[in-house]
C-alpha positions in Angstrom: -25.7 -7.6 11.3 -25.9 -4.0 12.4 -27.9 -2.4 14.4 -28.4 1.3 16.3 -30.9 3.4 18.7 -31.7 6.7 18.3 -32.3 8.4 21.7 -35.4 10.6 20.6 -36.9 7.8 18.4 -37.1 4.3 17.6 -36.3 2.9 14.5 -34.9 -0.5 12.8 -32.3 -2.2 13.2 -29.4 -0.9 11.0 -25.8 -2.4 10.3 -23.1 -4.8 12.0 -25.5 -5.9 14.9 -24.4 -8.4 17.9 -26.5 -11.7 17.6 -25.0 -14.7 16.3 -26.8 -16.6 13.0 -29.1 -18.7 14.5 -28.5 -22.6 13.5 -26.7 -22.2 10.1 -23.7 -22.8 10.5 -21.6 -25.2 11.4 -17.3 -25.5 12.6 -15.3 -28.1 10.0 -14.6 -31.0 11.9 -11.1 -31.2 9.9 -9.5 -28.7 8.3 -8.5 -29.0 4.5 -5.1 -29.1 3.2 -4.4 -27.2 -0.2 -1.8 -29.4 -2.2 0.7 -27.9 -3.9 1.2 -28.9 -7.4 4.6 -31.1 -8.5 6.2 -29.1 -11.6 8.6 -32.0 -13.0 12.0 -29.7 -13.2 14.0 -31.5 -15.8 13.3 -31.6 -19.3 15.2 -33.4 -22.2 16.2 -31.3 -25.4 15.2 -32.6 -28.9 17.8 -31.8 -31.4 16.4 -30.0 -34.4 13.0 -29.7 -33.5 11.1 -26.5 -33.1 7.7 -26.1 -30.9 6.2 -22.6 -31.2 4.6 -21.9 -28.2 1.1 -22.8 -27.5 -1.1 -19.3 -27.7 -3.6 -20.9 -25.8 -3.4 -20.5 -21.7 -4.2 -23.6 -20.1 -7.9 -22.7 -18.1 -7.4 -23.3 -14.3 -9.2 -25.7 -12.6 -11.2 -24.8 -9.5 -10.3 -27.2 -6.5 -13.2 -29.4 -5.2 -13.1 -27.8 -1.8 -10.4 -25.0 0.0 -10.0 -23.9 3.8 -7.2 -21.2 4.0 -5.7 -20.5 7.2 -6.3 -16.7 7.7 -6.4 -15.3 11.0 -9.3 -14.6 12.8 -9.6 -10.7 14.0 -12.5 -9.4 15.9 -14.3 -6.1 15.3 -15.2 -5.2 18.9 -14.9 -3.5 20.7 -13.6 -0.6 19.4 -15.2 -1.3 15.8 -19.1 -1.5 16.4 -19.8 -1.3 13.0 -16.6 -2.1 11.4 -17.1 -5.7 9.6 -16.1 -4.5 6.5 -12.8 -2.8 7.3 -12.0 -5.8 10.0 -12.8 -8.5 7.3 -10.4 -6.5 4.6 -7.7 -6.6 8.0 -7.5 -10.4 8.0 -7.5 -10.2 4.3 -4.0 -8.3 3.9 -2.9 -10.1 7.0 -2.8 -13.0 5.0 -1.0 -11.3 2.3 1.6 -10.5 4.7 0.5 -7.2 4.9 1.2 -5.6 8.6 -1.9 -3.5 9.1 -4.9 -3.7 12.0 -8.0 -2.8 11.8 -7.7 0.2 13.5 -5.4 1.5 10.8 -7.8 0.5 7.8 -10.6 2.5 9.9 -8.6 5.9 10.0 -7.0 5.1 6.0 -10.9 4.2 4.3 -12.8 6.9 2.9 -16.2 8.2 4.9 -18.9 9.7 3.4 -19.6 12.9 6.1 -23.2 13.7 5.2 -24.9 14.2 8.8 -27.9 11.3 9.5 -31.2 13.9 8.9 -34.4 12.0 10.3 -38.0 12.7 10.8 -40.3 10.9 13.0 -37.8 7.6 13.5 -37.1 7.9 9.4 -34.0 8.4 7.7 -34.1 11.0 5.3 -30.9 11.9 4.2 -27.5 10.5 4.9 -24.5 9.2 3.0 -23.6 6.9 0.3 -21.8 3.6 1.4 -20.5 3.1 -2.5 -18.6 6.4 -1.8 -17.4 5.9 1.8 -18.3 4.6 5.1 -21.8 6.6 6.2 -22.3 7.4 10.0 -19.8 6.7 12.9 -18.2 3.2 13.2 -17.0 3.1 16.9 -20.8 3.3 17.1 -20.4 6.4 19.4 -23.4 7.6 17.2 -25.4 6.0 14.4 -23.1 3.8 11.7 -24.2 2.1 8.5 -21.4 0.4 6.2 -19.4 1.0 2.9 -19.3 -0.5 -0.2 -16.5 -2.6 -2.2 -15.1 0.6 -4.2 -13.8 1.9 -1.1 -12.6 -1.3 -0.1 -10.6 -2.0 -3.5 -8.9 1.4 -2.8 -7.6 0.5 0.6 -6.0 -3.1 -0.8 -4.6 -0.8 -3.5 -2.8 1.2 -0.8 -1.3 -1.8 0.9 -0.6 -3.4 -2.4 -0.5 -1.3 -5.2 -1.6 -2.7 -8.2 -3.0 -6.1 -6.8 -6.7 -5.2 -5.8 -9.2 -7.6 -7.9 -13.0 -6.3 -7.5 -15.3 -9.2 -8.4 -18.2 -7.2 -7.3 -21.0 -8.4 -10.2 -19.7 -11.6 -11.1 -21.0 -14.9 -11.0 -20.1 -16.7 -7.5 -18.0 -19.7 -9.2 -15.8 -16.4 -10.3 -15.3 -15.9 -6.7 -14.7 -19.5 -5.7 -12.3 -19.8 -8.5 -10.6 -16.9 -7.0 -10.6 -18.6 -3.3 -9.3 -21.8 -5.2 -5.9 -20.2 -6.0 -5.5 -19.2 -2.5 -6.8 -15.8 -2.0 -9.5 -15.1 0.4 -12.2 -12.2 -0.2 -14.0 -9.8 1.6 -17.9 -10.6 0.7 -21.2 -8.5 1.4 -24.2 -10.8 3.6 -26.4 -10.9 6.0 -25.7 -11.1 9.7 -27.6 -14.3 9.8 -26.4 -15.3 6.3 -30.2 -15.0 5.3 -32.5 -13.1 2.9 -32.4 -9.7 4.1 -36.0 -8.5 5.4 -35.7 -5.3 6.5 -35.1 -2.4 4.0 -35.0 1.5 4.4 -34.0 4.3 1.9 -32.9 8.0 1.9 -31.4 10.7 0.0 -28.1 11.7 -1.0 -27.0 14.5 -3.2 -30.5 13.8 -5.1 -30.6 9.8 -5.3 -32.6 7.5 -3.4 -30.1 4.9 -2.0 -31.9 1.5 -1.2 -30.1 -1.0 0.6 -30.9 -3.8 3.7 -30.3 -2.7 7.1 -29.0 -6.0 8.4 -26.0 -6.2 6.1 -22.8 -7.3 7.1 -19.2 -8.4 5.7 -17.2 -11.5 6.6 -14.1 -13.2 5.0 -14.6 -16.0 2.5 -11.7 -18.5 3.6 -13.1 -21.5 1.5 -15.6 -24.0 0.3 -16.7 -27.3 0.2 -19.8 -29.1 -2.7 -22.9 -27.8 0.1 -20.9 -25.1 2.3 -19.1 -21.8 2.3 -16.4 -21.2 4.8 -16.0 -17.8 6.8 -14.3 -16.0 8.9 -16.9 -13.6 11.0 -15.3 -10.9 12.7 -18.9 -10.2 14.5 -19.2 -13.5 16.3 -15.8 -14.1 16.3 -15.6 -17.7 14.7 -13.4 -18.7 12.6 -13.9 -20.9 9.5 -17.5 -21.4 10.1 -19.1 -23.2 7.6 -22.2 -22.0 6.4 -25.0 -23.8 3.5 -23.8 -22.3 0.1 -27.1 -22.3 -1.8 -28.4 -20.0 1.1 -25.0 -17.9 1.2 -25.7 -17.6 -2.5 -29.0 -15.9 -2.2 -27.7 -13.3 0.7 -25.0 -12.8 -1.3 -26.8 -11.7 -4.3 -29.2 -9.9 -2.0 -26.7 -7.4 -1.5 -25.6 -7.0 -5.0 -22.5 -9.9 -5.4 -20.0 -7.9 -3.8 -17.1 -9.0 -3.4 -12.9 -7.5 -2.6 -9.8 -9.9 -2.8 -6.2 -9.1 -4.3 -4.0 -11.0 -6.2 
């Protein structure tokens, strides 16, 4: 959840804040193992027979529940309103990728459009679907960025292998955790509803969007829970109702950033 004061005047709450959710979530007792599957390796020849090969790909099967390992990094201090580029660190430190969070906040694209207010409202500022908007350090006023941006920088670190399942349905993404691959996805600080809205302008278009929004990692599931790793509170592999996940999730327009 984010959040930010103006000196002159008082306004809401807006981006990565620095309460924890309150009561929803909950630390696996026992982590889950992934099993590999067995691929027999020897195979006896039939003499004079043919098989053309099947044209059909066998659909995958999304596991019943998933906890991957990834490790935990935290966004502060430096990072006040860093989630997403800290959540998208842990992501590529998973792929093997050597790169801190620090390195993802000078390499992602920022949208520079100065914060124009009137009487505690925002006016104009910048569009988080074309770079981060404001300051992150949280020297001065910071907001977030979307998952183009965020597909861009996995492309840099591995070319070719960014998957954007921004718009789909959420089993898309938990069939995507279920091979192994964690994702970068858009909530709520508290994993709620968001409640608190606010618009501006930029270069002629209203942008609408919560103020509380946040990103986390999503590091697996179970049948009633999501599992995350927040790199606000600093928790790893919390486990947090799915059905209410959902809703936030949705909230902020199903985004999600993985790679493959």
């Amino acid at each position: 959840m984010r959040n930010f004061l103006f000196i002159s005047f008082l306004i809401p709450l807006l981006g990565c804040g620095h309460s924890e959710p309150s009561g929803s979530f909950q630390r696996p007792d026992i982590a889950s193992k992934e099993l590999d599957a067995q691929i027999p390796v020897q195979a006896k020849k039939v003499q004079q027979k043919v098989t053309a090969p099947s044209s059909k790909t066998p659909a995958a099967v999304k596991k019943d529940s998933v906890i991957i390992d990834v490790p935990l990094i935290r966004q502060n201090p430096e990072l006040k309103y860093g989630c997403e580029v800290t959540s998208l660190a842990m992501v590529l430190r998973h792929a093997g990728v050597q790169v801190g969070k620090m390195d993802l906040y000078n390499a992602v694209k920022k949208d520079i459009d100065p914060l124009i207010r009137s009487k505690g409202d925002i006016l104009k500022w910048g569009n988080p679907a074309e770079g981060f908007v404001g300051d992150m350090t949280g020297t001065s006023a910071g907001y977030a960025v979307f998952d183009k941006p965020i597909e861009e920088l996995v492309n840099r670190y591995l070319p070719g292998r960014a998957v954007n399942l921004s718009s789909q349905n959420f089993e898309a993404v938990l069939m995507h955790v279920s091979k192994g691959y964690p994702a970068v996805v858009w909530t709520t600080g508290d994993y709620r509803l968001p409640d608190r809205w606010e618009s501006w302008t930029h270069s002629g278009k209203t942008i609408k969007t919560p103020l509380d929004l946040h990103a986390v990692v999503l590091v697996g599931y179970d049948e009633q829970f999501v599992i995350l790793n927040d790199p606000l509170s600093g928790k790893k592999q919390v486990k947090v109702s799915k059905e209410q996940f959902i809703s936030s999730w949705k909230a902020l327009q199903s985004r999600a950033v993985s790679y493959q």
